[in-house]
C-alpha positions in Angstrom: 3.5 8.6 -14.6 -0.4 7.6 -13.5 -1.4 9.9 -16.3 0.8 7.7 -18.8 -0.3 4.6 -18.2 -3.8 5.9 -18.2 -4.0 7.4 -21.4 -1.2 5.2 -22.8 -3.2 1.6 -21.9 -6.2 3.4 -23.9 -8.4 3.6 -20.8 -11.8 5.5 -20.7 -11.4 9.0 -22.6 -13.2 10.6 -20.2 -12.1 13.2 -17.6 -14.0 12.2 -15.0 -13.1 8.6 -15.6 -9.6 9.9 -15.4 -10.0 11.9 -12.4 -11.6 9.4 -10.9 -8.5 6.9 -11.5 -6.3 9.7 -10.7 -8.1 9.7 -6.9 -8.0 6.2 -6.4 -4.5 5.6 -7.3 -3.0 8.7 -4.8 -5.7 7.1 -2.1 -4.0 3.6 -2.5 -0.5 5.0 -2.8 -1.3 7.0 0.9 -2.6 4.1 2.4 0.2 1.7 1.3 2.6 3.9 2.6 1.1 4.7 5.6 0.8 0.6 6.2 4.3 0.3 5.7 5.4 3.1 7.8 3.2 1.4 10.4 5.3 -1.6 9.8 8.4 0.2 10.3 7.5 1.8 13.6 6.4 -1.7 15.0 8.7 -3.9 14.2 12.5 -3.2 15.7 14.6 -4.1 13.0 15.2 -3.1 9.3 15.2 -6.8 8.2 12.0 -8.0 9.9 10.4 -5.1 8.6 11.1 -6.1 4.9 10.5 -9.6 5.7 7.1 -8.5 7.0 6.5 -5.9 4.2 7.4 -8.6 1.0 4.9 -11.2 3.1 2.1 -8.5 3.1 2.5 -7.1 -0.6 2.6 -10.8 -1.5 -0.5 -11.7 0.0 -2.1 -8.7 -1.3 -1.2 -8.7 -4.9 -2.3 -12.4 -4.1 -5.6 -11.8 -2.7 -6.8 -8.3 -4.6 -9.4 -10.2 -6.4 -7.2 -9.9 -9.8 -5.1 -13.0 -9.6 -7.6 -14.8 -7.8 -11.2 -13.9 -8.1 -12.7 -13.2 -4.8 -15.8 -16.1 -5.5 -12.2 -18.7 -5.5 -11.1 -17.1 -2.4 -11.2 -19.8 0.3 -12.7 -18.5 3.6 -9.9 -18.8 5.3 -8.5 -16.0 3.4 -11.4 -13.7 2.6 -9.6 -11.1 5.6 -6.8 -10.8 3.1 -9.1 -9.4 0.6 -11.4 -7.2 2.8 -8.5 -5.9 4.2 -6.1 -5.2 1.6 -6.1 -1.5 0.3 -5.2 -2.7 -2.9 -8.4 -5.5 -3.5 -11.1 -2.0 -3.0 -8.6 -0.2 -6.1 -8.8 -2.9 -7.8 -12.7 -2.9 -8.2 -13.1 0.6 -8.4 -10.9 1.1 -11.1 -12.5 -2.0 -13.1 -16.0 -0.8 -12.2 -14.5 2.8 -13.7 -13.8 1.4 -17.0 -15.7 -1.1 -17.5 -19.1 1.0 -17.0 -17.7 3.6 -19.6 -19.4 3.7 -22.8 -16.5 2.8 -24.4 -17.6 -1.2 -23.2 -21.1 -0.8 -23.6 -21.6 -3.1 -26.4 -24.6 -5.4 -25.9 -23.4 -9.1 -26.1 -25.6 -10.6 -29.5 -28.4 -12.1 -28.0 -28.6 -10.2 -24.4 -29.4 -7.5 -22.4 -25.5 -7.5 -20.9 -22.5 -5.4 -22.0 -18.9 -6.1 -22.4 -18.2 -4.6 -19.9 -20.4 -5.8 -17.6 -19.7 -9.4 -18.8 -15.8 -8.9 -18.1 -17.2 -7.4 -14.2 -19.0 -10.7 -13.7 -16.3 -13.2 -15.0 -13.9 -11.8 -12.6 -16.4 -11.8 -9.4 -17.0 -8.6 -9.4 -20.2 -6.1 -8.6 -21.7 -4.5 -11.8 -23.0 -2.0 -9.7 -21.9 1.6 -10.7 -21.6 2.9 -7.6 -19.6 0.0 -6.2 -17.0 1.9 -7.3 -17.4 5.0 -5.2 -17.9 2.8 -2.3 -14.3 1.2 -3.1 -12.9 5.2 -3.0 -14.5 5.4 0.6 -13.2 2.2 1.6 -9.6 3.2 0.6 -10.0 6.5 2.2 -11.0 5.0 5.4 -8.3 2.3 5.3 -6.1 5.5 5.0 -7.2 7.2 8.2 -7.2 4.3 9.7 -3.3 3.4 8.9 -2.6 7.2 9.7 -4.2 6.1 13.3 -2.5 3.1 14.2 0.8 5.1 12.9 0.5 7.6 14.5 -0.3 5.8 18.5 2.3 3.3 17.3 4.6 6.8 17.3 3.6 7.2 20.3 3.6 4.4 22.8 6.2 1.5 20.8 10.1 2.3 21.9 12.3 -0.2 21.5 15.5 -0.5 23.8 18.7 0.6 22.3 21.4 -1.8 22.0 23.7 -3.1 24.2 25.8 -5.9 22.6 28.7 -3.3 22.2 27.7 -1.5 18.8 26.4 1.7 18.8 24.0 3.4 16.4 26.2 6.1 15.3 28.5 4.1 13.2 31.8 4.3 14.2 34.4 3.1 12.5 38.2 3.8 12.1 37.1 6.0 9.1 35.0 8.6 11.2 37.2 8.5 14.5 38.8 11.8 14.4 36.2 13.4 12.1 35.1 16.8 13.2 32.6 16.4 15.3 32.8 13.2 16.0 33.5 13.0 19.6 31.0 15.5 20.1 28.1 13.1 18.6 29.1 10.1 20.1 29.2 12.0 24.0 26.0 13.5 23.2 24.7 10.1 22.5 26.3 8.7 25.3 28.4 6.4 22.7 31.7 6.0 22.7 34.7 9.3 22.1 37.1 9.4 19.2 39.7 9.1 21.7 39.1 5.1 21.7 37.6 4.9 25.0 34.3 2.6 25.6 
């Protein structure tokens, strides 16, 4: 569906302009999900992990630069917009098409284009290859996440639960099931027969 919305929202009709979206959206959609895998693995629960996730996304959508402007960012919250995969897609992508000939329009009475105009009002660089550096910057943020991810793999085990539940969902439904009593022993959980 990237290809819809890019040639649906009349974007750039150029193919490198595409391609170009094309790579920044995959390298933001790898990076976002490796964050939020990272989240999984680190935090014990389902429930705090969505907590977490919503409280992230929030303050990325929040902080990207295209709901506030990173010149209004208050310094307090500037590491929400250096590190937030989304804030470097954001200004590729604008520096993508707003440096296309299809904005190049000189403003009456100045050297300045549309595009470069629209760049400026919204805080950001007018510097063509801004843009690329935002494509690096996701990339890294990527290899990064996969890091963390993958020693968080590693090294975080949480201790299984012993408040009487186990984790392979027993219920009167499933005791008797083929197979049942074999899981749960194997898991050191309780039989079908009742027992535990």
């Amino acid at each position: 569906h990237v290809t819809f919305v890019y040639w649906m929202s009349g974007l750039a009709p150029e193919a490198g302009r595409y391609l170009f979206f094309l790579a920044v959206v995959l390298t933001t959609s790898l990076a976002m999900t490796t964050f939020f895998q990272l989240i999984a693995t680190v935090i014990p629960s389902a429930s705090q992990a969505l907590g977490v996730a919503a409280l992230v996304v929030m303050l990325q959508i929040l902080f990207c630069g295209y709901m506030i402007p990173l010149s209004r960012i208050q310094p307090w919250f500037l590491w929400a917009y250096w590190g937030s995969p989304l804030s470097y897609a954001y200004h590729a992508i604008s520096l993508n098409e707003f440096k296309a000939p299809l904005h190049s329009t000189l403003l009456p009475h100045s050297t300045k284009t549309l595009g470069d105009l629209f760049l400026e009002l919204n805080g950001l660089s007018t510097d063509p290859k801004m843009q690329w550096i935002g494509l690096a910057a996701l990339a890294a943020l990527y290899a990064a996440m996969v890091v963390f991810y993958v020693a968080a793999t590693v090294w975080v085990r949480w201790p299984e639960r012993h408040d009487g539940q186990t984790n392979d969902c027993l219920t009167a439904e499933t005791v008797g099931a083929p197979g049942t009593a074999l899981r749960a022993a194997e898991r050191g959980g309780p039989s079908s027969a009742g027992y535990g």
